[in-house]
C-alpha positions in Angstrom: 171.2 268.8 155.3 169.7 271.0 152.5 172.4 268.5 150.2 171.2 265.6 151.3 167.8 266.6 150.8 168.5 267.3 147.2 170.6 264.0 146.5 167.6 262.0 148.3 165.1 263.5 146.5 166.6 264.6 143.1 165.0 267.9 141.7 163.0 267.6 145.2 160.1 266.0 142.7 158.8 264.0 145.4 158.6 266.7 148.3 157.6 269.6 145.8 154.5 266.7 144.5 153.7 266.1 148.5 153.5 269.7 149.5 151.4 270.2 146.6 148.9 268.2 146.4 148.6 268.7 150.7 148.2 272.7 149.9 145.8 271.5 147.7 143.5 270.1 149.8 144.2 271.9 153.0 142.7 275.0 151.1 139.8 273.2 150.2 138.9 271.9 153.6 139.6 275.3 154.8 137.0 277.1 152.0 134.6 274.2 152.5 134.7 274.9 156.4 134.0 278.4 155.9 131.4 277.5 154.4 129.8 275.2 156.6 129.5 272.1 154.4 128.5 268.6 155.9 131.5 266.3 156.5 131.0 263.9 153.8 131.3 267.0 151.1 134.4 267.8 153.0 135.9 264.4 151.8 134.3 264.8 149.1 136.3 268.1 148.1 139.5 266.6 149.5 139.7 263.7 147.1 138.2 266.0 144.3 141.6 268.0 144.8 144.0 265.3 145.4 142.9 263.8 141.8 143.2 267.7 140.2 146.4 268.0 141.6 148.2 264.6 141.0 146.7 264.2 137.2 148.3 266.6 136.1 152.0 266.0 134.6 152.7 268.1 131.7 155.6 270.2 132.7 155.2 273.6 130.6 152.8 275.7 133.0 150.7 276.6 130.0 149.9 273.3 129.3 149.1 272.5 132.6 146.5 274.9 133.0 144.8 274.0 129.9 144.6 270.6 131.2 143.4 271.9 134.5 140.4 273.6 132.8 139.5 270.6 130.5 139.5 268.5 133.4 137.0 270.4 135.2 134.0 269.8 133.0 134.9 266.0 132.9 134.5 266.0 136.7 131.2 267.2 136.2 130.0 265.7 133.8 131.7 262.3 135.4 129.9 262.9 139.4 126.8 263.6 137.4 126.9 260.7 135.9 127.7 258.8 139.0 125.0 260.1 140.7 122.3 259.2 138.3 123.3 255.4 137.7 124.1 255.2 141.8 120.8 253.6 142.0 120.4 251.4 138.4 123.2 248.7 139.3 123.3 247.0 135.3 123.8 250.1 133.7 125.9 251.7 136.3 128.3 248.9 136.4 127.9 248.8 132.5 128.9 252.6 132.5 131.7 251.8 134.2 133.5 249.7 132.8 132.9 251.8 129.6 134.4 254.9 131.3 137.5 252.4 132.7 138.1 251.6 128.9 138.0 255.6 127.6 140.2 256.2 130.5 143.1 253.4 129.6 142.6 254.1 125.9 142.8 258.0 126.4 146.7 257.5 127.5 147.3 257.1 123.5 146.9 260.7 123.4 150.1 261.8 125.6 149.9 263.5 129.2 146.4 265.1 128.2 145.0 262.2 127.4 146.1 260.7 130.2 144.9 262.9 132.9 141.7 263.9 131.7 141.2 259.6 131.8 142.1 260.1 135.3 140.0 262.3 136.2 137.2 261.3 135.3 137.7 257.4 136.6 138.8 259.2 140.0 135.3 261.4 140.2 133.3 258.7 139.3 135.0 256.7 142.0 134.2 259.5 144.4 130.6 259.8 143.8 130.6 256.0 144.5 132.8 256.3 147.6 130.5 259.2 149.0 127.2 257.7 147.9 126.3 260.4 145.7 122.4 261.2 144.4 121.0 263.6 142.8 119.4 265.7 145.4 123.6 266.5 146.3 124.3 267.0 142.9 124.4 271.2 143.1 126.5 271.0 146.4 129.1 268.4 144.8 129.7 270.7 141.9 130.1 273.6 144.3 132.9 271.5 146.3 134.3 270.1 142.9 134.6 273.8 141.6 136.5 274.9 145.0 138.8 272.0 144.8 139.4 272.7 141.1 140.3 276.4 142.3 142.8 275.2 145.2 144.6 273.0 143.3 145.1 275.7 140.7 146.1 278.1 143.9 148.3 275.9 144.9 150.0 274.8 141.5 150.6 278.4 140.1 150.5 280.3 142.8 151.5 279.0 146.5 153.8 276.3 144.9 155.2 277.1 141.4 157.1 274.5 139.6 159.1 276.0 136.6 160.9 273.5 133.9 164.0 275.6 134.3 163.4 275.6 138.3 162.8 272.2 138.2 166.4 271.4 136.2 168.5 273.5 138.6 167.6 271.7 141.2 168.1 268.5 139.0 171.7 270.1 138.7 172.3 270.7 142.1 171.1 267.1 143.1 173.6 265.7 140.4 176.0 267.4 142.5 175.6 266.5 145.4 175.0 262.9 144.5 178.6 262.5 143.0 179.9 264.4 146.1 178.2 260.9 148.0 180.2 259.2 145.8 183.4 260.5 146.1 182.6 260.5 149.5 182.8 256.6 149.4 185.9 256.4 146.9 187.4 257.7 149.7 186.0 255.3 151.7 187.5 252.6 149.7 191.2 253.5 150.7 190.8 252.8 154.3 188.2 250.3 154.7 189.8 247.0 155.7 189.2 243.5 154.6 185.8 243.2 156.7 184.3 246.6 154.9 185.5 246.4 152.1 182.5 244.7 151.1 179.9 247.3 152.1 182.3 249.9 151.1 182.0 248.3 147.5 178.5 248.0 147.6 177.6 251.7 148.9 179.7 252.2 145.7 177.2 250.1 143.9 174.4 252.2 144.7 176.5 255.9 144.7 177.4 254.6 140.7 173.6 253.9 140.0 172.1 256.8 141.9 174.3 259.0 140.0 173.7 257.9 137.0 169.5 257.6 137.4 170.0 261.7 138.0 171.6 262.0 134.7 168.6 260.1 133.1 166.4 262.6 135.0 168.5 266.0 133.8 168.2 264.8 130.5 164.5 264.0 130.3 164.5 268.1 131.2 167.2 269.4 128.9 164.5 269.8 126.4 161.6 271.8 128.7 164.4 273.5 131.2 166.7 275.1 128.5 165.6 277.8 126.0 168.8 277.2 123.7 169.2 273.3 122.0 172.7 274.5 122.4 172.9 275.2 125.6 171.0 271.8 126.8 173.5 270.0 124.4 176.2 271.4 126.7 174.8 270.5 130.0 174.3 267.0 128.8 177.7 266.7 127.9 179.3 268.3 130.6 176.9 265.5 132.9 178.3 262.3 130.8 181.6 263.7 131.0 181.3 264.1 134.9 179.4 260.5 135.5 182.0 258.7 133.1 184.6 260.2 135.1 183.5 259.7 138.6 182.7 256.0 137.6 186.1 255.5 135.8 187.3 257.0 139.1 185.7 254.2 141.1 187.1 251.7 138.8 191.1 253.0 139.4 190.4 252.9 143.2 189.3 249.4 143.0 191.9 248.0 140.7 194.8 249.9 143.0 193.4 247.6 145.6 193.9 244.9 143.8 196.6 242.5 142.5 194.9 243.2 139.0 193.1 245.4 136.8 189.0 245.5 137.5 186.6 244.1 135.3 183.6 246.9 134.8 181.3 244.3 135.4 182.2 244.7 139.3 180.2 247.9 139.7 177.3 246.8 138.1 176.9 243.0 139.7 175.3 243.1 142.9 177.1 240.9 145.2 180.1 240.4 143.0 182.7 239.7 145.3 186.3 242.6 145.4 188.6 241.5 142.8 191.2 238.9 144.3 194.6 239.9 145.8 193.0 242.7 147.8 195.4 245.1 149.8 194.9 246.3 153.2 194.5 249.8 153.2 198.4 251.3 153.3 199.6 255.0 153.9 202.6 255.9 152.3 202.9 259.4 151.1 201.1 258.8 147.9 197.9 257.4 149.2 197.7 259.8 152.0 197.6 262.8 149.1 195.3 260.7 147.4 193.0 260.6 150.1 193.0 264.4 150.7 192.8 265.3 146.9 189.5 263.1 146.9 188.2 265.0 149.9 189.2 268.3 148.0 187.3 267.5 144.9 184.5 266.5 146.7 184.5 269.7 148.5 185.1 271.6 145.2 181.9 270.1 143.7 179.7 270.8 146.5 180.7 274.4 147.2 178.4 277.2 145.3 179.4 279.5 142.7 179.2 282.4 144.9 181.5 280.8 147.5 184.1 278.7 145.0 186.7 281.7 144.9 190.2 282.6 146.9 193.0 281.6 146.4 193.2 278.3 148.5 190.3 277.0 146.5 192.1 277.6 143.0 195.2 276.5 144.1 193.3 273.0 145.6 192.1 273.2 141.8 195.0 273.6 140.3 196.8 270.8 141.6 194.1 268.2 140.7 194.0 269.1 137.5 197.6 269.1 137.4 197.7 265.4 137.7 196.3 265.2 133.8 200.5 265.8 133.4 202.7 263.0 133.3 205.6 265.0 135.7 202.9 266.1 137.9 202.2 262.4 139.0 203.9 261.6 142.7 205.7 258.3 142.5 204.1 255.7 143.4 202.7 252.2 141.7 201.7 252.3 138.5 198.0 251.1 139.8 197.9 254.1 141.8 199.6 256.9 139.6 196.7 255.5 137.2 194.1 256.5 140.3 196.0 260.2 139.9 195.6 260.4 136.4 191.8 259.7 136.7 191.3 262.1 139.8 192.8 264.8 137.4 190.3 263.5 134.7 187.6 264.3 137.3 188.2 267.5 138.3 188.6 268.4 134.5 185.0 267.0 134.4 184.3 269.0 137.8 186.0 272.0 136.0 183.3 272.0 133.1 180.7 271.2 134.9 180.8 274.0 137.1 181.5 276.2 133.8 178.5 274.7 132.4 176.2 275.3 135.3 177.6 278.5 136.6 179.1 280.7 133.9 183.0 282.0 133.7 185.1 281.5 137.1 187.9 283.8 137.6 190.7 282.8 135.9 193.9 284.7 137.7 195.2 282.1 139.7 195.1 279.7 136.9 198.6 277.4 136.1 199.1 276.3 133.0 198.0 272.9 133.5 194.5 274.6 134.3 194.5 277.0 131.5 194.9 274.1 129.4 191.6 272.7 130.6 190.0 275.3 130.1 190.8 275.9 126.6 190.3 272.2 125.8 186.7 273.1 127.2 186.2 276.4 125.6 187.3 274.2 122.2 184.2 271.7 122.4 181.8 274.3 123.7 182.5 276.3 120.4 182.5 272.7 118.4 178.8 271.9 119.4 176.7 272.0 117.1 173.0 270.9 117.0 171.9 267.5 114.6 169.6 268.3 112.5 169.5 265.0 110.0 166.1 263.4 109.7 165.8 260.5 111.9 163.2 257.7 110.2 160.6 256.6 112.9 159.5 253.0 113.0 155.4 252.9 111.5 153.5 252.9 114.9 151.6 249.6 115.9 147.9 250.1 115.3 144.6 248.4 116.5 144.7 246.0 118.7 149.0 246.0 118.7 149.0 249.1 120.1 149.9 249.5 123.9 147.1 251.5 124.8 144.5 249.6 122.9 145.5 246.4 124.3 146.2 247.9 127.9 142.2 249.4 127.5 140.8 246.1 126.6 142.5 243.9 129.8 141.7 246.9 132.0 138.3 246.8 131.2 137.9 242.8 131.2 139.5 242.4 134.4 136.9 245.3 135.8 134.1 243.4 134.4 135.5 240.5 136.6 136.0 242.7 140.0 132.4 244.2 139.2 131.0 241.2 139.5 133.1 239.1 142.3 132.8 242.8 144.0 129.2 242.6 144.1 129.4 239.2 146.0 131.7 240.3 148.8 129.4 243.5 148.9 126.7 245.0 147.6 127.7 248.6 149.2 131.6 248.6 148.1 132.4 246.4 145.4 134.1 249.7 143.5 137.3 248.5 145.5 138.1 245.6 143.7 137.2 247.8 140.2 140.0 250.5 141.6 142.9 247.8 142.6 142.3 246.5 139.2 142.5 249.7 137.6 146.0 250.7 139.7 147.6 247.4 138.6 147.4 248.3 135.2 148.9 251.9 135.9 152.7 252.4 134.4 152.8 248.3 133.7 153.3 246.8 130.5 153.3 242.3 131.1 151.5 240.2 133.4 154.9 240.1 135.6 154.6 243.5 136.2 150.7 243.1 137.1 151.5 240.3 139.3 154.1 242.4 141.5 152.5 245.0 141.5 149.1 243.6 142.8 151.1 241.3 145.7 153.0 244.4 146.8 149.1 246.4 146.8 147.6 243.4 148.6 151.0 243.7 151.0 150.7 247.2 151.5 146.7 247.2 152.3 147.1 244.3 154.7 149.6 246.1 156.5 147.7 249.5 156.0 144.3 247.5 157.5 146.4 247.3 160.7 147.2 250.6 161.0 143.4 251.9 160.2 142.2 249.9 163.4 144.4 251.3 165.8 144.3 255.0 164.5 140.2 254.6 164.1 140.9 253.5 168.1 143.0 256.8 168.8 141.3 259.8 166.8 137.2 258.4 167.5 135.1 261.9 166.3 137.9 264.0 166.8 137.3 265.6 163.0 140.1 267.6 162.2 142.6 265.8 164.4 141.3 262.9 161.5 141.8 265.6 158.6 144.9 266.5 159.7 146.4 262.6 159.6 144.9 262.1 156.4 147.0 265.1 155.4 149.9 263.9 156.7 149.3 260.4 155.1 148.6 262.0 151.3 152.0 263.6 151.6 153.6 260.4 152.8 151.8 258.5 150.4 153.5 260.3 147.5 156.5 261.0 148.9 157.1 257.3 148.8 155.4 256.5 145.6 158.6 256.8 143.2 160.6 254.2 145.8 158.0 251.8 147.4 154.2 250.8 145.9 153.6 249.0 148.9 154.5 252.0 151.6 152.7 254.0 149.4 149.7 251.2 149.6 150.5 251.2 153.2 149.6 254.9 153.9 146.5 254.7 151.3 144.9 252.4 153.5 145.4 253.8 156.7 144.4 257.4 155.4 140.7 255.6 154.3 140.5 253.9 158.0 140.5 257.5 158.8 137.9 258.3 155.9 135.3 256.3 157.1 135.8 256.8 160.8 134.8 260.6 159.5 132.3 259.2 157.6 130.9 257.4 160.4 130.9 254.2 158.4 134.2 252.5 160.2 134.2 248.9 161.5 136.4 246.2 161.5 134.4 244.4 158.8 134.9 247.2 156.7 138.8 247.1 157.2 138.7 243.3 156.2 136.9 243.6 153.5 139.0 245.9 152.1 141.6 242.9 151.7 139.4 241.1 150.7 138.3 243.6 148.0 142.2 244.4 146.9 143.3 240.7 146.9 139.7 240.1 144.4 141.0 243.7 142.7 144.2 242.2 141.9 143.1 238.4 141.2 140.9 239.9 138.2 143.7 242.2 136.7 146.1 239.3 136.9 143.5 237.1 135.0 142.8 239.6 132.4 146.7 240.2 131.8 147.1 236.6 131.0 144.6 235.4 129.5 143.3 238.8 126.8 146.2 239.8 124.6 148.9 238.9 127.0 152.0 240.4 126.8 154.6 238.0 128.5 157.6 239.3 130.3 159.8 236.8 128.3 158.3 238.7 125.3 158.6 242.0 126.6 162.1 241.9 128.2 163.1 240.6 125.3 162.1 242.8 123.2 163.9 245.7 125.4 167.0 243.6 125.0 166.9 243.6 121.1 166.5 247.4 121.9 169.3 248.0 124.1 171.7 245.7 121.9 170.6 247.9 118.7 171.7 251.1 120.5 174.9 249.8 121.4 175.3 248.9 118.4 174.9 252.3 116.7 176.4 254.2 119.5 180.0 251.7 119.0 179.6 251.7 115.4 178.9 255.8 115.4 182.1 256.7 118.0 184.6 254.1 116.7 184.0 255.3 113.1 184.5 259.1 114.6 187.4 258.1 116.8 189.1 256.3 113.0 188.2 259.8 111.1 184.8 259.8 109.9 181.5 261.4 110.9 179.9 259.6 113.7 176.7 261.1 113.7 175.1 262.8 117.3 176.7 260.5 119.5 175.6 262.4 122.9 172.1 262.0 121.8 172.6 257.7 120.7 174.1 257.5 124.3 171.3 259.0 125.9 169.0 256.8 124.0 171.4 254.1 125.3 171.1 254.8 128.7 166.6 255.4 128.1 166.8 251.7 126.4 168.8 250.1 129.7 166.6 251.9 132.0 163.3 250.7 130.7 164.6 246.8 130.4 165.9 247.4 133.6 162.3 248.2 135.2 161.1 246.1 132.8 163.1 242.9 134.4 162.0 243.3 138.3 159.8 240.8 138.3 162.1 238.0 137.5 164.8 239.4 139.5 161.5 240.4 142.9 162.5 238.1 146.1 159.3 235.9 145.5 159.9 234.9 142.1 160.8 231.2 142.5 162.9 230.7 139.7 166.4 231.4 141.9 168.6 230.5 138.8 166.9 232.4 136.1 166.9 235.5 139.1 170.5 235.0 138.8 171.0 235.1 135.2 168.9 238.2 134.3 170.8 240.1 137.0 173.7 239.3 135.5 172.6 240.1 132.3 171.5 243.6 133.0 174.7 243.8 135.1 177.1 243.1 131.8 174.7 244.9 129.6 175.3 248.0 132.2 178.9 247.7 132.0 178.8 247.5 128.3 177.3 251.1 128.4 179.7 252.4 130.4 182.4 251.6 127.6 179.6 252.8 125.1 179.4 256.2 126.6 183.4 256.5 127.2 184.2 255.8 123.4 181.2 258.1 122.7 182.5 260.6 125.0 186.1 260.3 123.7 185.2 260.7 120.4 183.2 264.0 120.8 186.7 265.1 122.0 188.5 264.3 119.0 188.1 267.7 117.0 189.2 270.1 119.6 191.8 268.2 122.3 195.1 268.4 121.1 196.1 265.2 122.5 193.6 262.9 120.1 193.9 262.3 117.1 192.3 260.0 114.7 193.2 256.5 114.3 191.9 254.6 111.2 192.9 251.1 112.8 189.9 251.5 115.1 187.2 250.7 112.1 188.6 247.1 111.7 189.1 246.4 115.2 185.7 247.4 116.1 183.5 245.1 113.2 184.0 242.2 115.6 182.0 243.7 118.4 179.2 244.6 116.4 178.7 242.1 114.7 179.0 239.9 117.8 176.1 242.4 119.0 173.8 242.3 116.2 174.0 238.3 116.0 173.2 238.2 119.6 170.2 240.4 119.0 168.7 238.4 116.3 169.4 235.0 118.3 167.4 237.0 121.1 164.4 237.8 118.2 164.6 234.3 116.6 166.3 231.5 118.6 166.8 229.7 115.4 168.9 232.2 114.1 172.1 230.7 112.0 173.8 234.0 113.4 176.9 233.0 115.6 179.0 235.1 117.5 183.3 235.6 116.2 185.7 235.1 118.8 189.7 235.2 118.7 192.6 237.4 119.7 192.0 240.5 121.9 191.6 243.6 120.3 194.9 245.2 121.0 196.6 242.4 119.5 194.7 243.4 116.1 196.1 246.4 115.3 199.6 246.7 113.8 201.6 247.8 117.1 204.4 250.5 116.7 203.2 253.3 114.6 201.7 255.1 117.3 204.8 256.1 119.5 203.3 258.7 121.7 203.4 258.9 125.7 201.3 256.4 127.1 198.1 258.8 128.6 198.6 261.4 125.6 197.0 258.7 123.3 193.4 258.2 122.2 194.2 254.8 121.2 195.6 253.0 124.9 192.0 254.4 126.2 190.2 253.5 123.5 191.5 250.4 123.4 191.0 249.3 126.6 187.3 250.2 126.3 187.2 248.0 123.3 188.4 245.6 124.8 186.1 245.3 128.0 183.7 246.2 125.7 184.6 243.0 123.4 184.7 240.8 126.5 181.4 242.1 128.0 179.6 241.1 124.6 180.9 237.8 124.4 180.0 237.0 128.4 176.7 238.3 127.0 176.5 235.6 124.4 177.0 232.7 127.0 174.1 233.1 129.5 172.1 233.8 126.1 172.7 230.6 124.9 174.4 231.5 121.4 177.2 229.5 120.6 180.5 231.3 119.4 182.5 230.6 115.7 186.1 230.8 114.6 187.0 235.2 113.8 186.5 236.1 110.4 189.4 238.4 108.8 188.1 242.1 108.4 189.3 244.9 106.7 
């Protein structure tokens, strides 16, 4: 159970948050009920330490704290302020929309920046929610000063959160996550013609899970590891493992099939098994296979203190056997090939586990395994850190720059909800003002905005419902109330990082119970809530597109150009390492790689979201992402093949390589300038397939030993992937140019 937590809830980021911020403000209500305070301070104190709590994101403790002071004197100053314009409505509203603009325009200044912005929109929002004045002023700083105090009790004290704490479990979550997806490789051997289609798609989302927990360990390396070394070694050791288990994925499918699998299957949702699918058989060969996956996912998920004996080595032993050719049980090629790449895996598992958990006893080792090891021991010795100067692009300035622009709509569309606000009510206008402000939050075009406010509007409609009945159930019962607006502020983010409009859903119904405590519930209240979030979101959609707007077209596109440009250098960098030169950091390009995909990928939901209408063009970006995701894949391989090359004695450089590859990038880098000017003369070179480029027959070595069959073969679905690229794209393809 304690695994599945962890692979639900990698680095349990969203449990640890939950917990947190509920510690937070149980310990306020219980100080403030010690001391007696009226129930509207209690709320009061409870949002006070919701907003120190969740602000907050820098992840060195230091740093947190200093935030944690600074933010306290903003409060103040910010309820102070709320309390003395409560009652003069022009400047008050003109105030605010002043304070919405510092806030947006304060996220230029990193996490800091950010969360002091937050804070003080937040507390100003609270004094408006609580109907602050003057004569109150002494008590709210009292209850803003006890909040401030639990949410520090509860950060550093009750629930520390370490970088390095934070990684292992990061670790242990990558773990278990590509034990779920072996789990469903081996799956795949037995599930007939009627599963084999969920099978494949459970394999879908096992391949992508795994891999968004490698984004996440390497967004850590840097705070979780004291040694650049050392957070060099775990990133590689990750790669290694993801590129295997995928590859792994990718054998299992083809041995299903009458021939090899296109990459592009893993990646396309709905993309149908490859044709000439076999039942499920179970000769010798496939019944070992099946047990061997079972073993390795057992292997991976059993802790260092337990992965010792001598059944456990010798399960070890024979997987990694299979990376020898006489080790291989006869069989059909397709499935000898699924062999080879189990023994791939558990070298991967093998340095993994070195990587996480230190030296493993080596007496039971067979040759086969000692070999691994010292292949691993090589390229742990061979790291060594980059330091070359890396040229940053000039930052855009004025009104080009993100946060600028971001602080200009925000406040635009605020000056709208102010105003249609104070038509629907006098008393609670502030609603519309904070949907507008949310929509804005972590969005970057006017698609974004729009999904984001619809699933708000969905969430609070839905949340509305809920409010009624529970306003129904708890009446004046105060801290049955309290205690369900706890439980909702955990739920709420708990389900933040997978659903805005569950996390909507349990905002509303938490306020329902708000103002039942506040005695200020009624129906009307509920519905204009709605009506307040649907006005909230109107006026943040109006402001995107019409003030500086920043298009999705625009936006995705530019991600594209990005993505294209790091798969460029990341080809350009292992290919010319794999042919004998000096590819540069290539661990760190495919990271940047994999950071490039993942924020076009978010960047492209709202063309691919259910109610976009455009089915077709829903169609085509999915695909798009889908080929541009297997063409990372091969990226990271060659990348990860090539950082082999000075210490496995198998590999050795192939200057071939260099020519074969200038066809692929250039074919990238015209497809990114068509992307950036549609009128570009740039066309993409098509011809004969890579393999058939290179001069066959000087290479006569066996057929796994080689760097050049693997290379090759991720060339060449690398090539292909490009040029499928090109075609939904709209660029048109010339004759191949000889190159040297």
């Amino acid at each position: 159970m304690w695994d599945r937590l962890a692979a639900s809830d990698p680095g349990l980021l969203r449990l640890t948050a939950g917990l947190r911020t509920v510690t937070a403000i149980a310990l306020t209500l219980a100080v403030l009920a010690a001391l007696h305070v009226p129930v509207p301070q209690l709320v009061a104190g409870a949002i006070a330490a919701m907003v120190a709590t969740f602000a907050i994101r820098e992840k060195q403790r230091g740093q947190q704290a200093v935030t944690l002071a600074a933010g306290l004197p903003v409060a103040l100053a910010s309820v102070s302020l709320g309390a003395l314009l409560n009652q003069r409505v022009v400047a008050g509203d003109l105030f605010f929309v002043v304070l919405i603009f510092c806030a947006v325009y304060g996220r230029r200044f990193g996490d800091r920046g950010t969360a002091l912005g937050l804070i003080g929109f937040q507390v100003y929002f609270l004094s408006l929610f609580v109907g602050a004045t003057t004569s109150v002023l002494p008590a709210l700083y009292g209850v803003i000063c006890v909040a401030f105090a639990c949410s520090a009790a509860a950060r550093f004290v009750l629930l520390p959160q370490t970088p390095a704490g934070t990684l292992d479990r990061l670790r242990r979550a990558f773990r278990a996550r590509l034990a779920q997806l072996l789990a469903t490789q081996a799956e795949l051997l037995d599930a007939g013609p009627e599963e084999a289609e969920k099978v494949l798609a459970d394999l879908r989302t096992g391949t992508a899970r795994l891999h968004e927990t490698a984004l996440l360990i390497q967004g850590r390396l840097e705070d979780g590891t004291s040694d650049p070394a050392v957070a060099r070694l775990l990133q590689r050791r990750v790669a290694d493992a993801e590129i295997a288990a995928e590859r792994l994925g990718l054998l299992l499918l083809t041995a299903r099939s009458a021939q090899r699998t296109d990459t592009l299957t893993l990646h396309l949702p709905g993309a149908p098994l490859p044709a000439g699918g076999e039942l499920p058989v179970r000769d010798e060969a496939t019944v070992a296979l099946r047990r061997d996956l079972e073993a390795l996912r057992l292997l991976m998920l059993r802790p260092a203190g337990e992965a010792s004996g001598t059944a456990l080595a010798q399960v070890r032993n024979r997987l990694l056997g299979y990376r020898e050719e006489e080790n291989l049980p006869p069989a059909a090629p397709a499935v000898q090939d699924v062999f080879r790449g189990l023994g791939e895996a558990a070298r991967a598992a093998l340095g993994l586990r070195l990587a996480l958990d230190g030296p493993q006893d080596e007496s039971d080792d067979t040759p086969a395994t000692a070999r691994s090891r010292e292949e691993l021991d090589a390229e742990d010795t061979a790291i060594e850190i980059s330091e070359g100067s890396e040229t940053e692009e000039p930052a855009p300035t004025g009104l080009k720059r993100p946060t600028t622009r971001a602080a200009v709509q925000v406040a635009v569309g605020s000056s709208l909800a102010i105003v249609g606000g104070e038509l629907l009510s006098a008393q609670r206008w502030y609603w519309a003002v904070l949907t507008c402000w949310i929509v804005f939050l972590n969005t970057a075009s006017t698609g974004e905005i729009l999904v984001k406010g619809y699933r708000r509007l969905l969430g609070t409609v839905l949340g509305v419902v809920a409010g009624i009945g529970l306003a129904a159930l708890v009446g004046h019962h105060t801290w049955t109330a309290f205690a369900l607006v706890l439980l909702f502020i955990f739920a709420m983010f708990y389900t933040a990082p997978l659903s805005y409009t569950l996390m909507s859903f349990f905002v509303t119904a938490m306020l329902g119970l708000l103002y039942t405590l506040l005695n200020t519930y009624s129906l009307s209240v509920l519905v204009l809530r709605i009506e307040e979030t649907a006005l909230g979101a109107a006026c943040g959609v109006i402001a995107a597109a019409v003030v500086l707007p920043v298009h999705t077209d625009r936006r995705t596109n530019e991600l594209l150009v990005a993505v294209l440009d790091r798969l460029a250098d990341v080809t350009r960098g292992a290919v010319d390492q794999l042919s004998g030169g000096a590819g540069g950091d290539l661990v760190e390009q495919a990271r940047e790689l994999d950071q490039a995909l993942a924020d076009l990928r978010a960047a492209t939901q709202p063309l691919t979201h259910p109610i976009t209408p455009l089915r077709s063009r829903r169609n085509t970006v999915r695909y798009v992402v889908a080929l541009l995701e297997t063409c990372a894949y091969h990226g990271r391989s060659l990348a990860a093949t090539a950082e082999l090359l000075p210490t496995h004695p198998s590999i050795a450089a192939d200057p071939r390589l260099r020519g074969a590859c200038g066809r692929i990038v250039h074919n990238i880098e015209a497809i990114a300038a068509h992307v950036t000017d549609p009128k570009s003369p740039a066309r993409i070179e098509t011809g004969s397939s890579i393999a058939s480029m290179l001069e066959p027959g000087t290479l006569r070595t066996p057929r796994y030993g080689r760097v050049t069959d693997r290379v090759l073969r991720h060339l060449q679905r690398l090539d292909e992937a490009v040029s499928g690229l090109a075609r939904p794209l709209g660029l048109a393809g010339g004759p191949a140019q000889p190159r040297k």
